[in-house]
N, C-alpha and C positions, 0 to 999 in steps of 0.2 A: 504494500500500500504506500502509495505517492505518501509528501509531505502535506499538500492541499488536497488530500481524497479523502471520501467517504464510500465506504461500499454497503449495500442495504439488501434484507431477505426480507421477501416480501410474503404474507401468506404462513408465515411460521405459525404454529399449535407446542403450545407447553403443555407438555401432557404428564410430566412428572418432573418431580422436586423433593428437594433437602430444605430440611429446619435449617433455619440460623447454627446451633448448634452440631447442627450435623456435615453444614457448610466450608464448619471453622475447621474441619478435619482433613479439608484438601485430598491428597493424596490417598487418605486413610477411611474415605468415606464408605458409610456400612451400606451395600448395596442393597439390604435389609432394610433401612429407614428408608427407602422412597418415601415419597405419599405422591397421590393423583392427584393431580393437579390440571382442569379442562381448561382450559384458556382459550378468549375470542382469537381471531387471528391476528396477528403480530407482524407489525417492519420491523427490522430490528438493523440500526444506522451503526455500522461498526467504526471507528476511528482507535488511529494509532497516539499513542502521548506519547511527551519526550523521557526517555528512561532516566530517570535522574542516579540512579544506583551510583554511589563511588564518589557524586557532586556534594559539595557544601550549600551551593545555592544556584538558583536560574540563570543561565546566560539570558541575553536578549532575546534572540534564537529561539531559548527552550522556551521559557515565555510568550513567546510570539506564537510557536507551532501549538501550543496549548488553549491559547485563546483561539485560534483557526479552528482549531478542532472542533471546539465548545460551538462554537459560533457554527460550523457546520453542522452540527445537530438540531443546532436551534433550526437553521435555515433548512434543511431534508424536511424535518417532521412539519415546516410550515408549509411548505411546494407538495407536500404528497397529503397534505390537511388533516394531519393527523389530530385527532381529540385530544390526545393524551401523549407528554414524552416520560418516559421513564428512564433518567438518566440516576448517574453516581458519580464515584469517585474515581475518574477519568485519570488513568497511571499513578493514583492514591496507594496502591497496593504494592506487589514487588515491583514496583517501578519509582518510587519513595517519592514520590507527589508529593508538594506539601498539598493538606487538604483542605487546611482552610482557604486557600488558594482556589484551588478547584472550584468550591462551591462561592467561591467572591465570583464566579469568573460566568457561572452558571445563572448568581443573581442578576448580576450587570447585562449578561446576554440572550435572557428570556425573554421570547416575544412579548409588544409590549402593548399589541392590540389587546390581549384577555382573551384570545381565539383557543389558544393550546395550553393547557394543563400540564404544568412542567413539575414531578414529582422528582425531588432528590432524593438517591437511597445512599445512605453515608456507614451502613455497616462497619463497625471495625470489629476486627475478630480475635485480633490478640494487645493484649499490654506490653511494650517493652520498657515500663517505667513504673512506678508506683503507682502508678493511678489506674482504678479499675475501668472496663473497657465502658458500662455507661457515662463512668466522667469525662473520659475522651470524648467521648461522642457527643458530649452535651457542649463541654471546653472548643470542641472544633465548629460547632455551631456559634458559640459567644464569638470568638475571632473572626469568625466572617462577617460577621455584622458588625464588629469593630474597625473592621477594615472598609467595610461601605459607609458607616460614619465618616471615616480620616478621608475617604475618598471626597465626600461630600462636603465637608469641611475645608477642603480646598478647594471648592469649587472647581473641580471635573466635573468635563461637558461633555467629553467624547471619548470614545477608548482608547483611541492614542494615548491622551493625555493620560488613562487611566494607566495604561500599561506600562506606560514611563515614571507615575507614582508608583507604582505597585515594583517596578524593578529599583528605583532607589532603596527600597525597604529590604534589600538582600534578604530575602525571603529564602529561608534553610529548608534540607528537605524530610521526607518523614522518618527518618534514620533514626532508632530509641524513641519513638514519638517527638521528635526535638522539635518539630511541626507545631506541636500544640503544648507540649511543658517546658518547653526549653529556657522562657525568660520564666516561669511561674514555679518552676520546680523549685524545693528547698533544699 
């Protein structure tokens, strides 16, 4: 997949599924916990994120191919009129996103007609820090909304300008959770 692509399945049926918890076990999932699961038919807008694994923080670059991406989702699900997008945390995971990042990026880029119904799923599965995984999850929602504050606060008008606040702030990636405890951890 290009750096500006998206590629989409169109007509998909989820017909079966794992718990959260049974999720969390990757590789080790008990093929026992299925459950059924019918689902209406489904596009499903695949896009690639910038792997941050091994980085301290965003190049311009990663940055940039991250908002495209986001921004590509939003734009598929509006051209093919989808009711509903159900997106997440876009290279949040072994690709060490930071994730409050992600979903800044998800609020800023959601259509703004009120036509499409943008659900964020922000799952995190494991701790690499003191904090249990609902306070992460609650923590990585606080930050993003603190960061559309600071955005707002400075009076950003356009994404550029956003992207250029949001890359002064060397935004780390999610390596030990440093994403979301890094400055709050004791």
């Amino acid at each position: 997949m290009g750096r500006g692509n998206a590629c989409t399945y169109q007509g998909v049926h989820i017909d079966i599924w794992w718990n959260r918890e049974q999720a969390a076990q990757k590789n080790s999932l008990d093929i026992n916990a299925v459950e059924d699961c019918h689902s209406q038919p489904l596009t499903i807008i695949a896009v690639d994120a910038p792997v941050m694994r091994g980085r301290g923080s965003y190049s311009k670059e990663a940055l940039e191919m991250l908002a495209k991406k986001t921004y590509l989702v939003m734009e598929v699900g509006q051209c093919l009129a989808a009711p509903t997008i159900l997106s997440g945390l876009l290279g949040g995971g072994a690709f060490r996103g930071n994730r409050p990042l992600i979903l800044l990026l998800h609020l800023l880029l959601q259509p703004v007609e009120g036509s499409i119904d943008v659900q964020f799923h922000h799952p995190i599965f494991w701790s690499f820090s003191r904090f249990t995984i609902p306070q992460l999850e609650q923590r990585m929602l606080e930050l993003a909304d603190d960061m559309l504050l600071r955005l707002s606060a400075k009076g950003v008008s356009t994404l550029r300008e956003a992207l250029e606040e949001i890359f002064s702030w060397e935004l780390v990636t999610s390596h030990d959770d440093i994403d979301i405890v890094g400055r709050y951890a004791s």
